[in-house]
C-alpha positions as CSV (number, residue, x, y, z in Angstrom):
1,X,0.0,0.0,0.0
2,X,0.9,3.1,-0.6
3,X,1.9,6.1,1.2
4,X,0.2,8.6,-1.4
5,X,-2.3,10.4,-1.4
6,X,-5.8,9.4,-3.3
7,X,-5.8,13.1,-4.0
8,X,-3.9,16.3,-4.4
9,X,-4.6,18.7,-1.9
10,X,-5.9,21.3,-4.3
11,X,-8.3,18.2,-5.1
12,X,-9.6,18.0,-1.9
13,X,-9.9,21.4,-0.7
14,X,-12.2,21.8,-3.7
15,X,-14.3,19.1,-2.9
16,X,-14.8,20.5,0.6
17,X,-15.6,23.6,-1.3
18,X,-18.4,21.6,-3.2
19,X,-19.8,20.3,-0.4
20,X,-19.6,23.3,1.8
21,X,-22.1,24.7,-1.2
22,X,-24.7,21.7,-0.9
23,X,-24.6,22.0,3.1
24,X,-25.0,25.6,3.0
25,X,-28.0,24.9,0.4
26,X,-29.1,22.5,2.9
27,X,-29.3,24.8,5.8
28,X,-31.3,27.1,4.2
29,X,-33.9,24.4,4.2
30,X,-34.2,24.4,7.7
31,X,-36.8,26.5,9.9
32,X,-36.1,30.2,9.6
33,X,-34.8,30.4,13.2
34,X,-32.2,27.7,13.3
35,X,-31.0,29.3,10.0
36,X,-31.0,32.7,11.6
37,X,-29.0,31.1,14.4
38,X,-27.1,29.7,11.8
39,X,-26.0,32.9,9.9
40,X,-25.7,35.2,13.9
41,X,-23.1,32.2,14.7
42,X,-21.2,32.3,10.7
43,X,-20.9,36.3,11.0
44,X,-18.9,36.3,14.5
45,X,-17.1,32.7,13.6
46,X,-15.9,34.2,10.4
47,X,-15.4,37.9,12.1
48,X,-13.3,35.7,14.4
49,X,-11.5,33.9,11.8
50,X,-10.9,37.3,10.1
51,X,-8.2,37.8,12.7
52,X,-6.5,34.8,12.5
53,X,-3.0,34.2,11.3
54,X,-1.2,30.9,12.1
55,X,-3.4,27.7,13.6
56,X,-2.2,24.6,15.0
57,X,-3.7,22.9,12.0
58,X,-1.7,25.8,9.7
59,X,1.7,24.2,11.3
60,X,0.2,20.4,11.4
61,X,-0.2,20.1,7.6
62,X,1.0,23.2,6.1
63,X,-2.2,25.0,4.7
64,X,-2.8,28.7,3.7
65,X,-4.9,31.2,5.7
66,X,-7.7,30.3,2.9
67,X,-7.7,26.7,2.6
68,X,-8.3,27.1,6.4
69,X,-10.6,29.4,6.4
70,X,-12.7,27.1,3.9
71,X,-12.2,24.5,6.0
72,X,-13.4,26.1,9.0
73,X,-16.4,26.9,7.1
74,X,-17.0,24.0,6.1
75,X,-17.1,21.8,9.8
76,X,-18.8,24.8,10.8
77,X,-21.7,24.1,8.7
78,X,-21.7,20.1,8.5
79,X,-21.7,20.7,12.4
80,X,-24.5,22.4,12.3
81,X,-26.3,20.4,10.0
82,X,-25.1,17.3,12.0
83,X,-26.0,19.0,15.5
84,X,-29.7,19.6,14.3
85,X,-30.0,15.8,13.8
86,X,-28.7,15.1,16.8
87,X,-31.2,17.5,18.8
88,X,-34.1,16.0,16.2
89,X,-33.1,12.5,17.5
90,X,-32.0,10.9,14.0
91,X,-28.8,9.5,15.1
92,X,-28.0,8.2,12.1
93,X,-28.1,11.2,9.9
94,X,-26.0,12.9,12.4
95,X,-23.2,10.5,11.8
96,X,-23.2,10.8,8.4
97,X,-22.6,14.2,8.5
98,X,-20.1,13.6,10.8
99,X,-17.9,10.9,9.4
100,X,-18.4,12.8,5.8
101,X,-16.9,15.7,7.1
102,X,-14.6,14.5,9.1
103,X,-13.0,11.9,6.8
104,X,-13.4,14.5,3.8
105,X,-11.1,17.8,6.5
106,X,-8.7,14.7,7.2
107,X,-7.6,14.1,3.5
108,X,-6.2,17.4,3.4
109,X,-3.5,15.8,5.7
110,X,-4.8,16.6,9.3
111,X,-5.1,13.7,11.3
112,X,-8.7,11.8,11.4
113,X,-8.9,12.3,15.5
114,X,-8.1,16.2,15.6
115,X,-10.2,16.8,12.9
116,X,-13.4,14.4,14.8
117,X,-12.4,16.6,18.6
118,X,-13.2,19.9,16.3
119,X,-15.9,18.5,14.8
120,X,-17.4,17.5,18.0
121,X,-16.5,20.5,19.7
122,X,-18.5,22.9,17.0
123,X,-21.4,20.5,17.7
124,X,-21.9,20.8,20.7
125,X,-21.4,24.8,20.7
126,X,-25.1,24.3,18.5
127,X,-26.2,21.8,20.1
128,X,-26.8,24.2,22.9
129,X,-28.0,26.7,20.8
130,X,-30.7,24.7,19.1
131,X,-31.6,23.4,22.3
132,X,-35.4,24.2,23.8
133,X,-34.9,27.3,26.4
């Protein structure tokens, strides 16, 4: 077996673009206040980001300020998408999201168990959000 990867990381970055596209299309199918709880949470996550220079992941596996920032976008809506299964009790569709986007973030050469703690971290962040008051 090889130690290559299945695909360049230009390859991957623009699949995570492509299916940052459908999950944002998804979201927008959602009630109109999860998705307004949705876009409150993208303006100060990316006002955050804004900031940023240098992650541990930027170190970890070498990637530009944008190819993080799409990244970043990405978990931040499969999260969300996979946090509002969760809270509707399909357990199942919540793992797909997960293991999608967490398999999909780790081919850019981040490793599989970083990649799942962030993922689960953003999910429970809306979790909490979503939850009844």
């Amino acid at each position: 077996m090889s130690d290559e990867p299945l695909a360049s990381r230009a390859a991957v970055i623009g699949m995570i673009e492509l299916a940052l596209q459908d999950a944002d299309e998804a979201i927008r199918s959602h009630p109109l206040e999860t998705v307004q709880l949705f876009d409150r949470a993208r303006a100060a996550h990316e006002r955050g980001m804004a900031g940023a220079t240098e992650t541990d992941w930027s170190k970890a596996a070498d990637l530009s300020l944008s190819e993080l920032a799409i990244i970043h976008r990405y978990l931040f809506a499969t999260t969300f998408i996979s946090a509002y299964w969760d809270v509707q009790g399909d357990l199942s569709r919540r793992d797909a999201a997960a293991q999608t986007a967490s398999l999909l973030v780790a081919g850019v050469g981040l490793e599989p168990e970083v990649v799942m703690g962030r993922l689960l971290k953003y999910e429970e962040t809306w979790k909490a959000g979503m939850r009844p008051k």
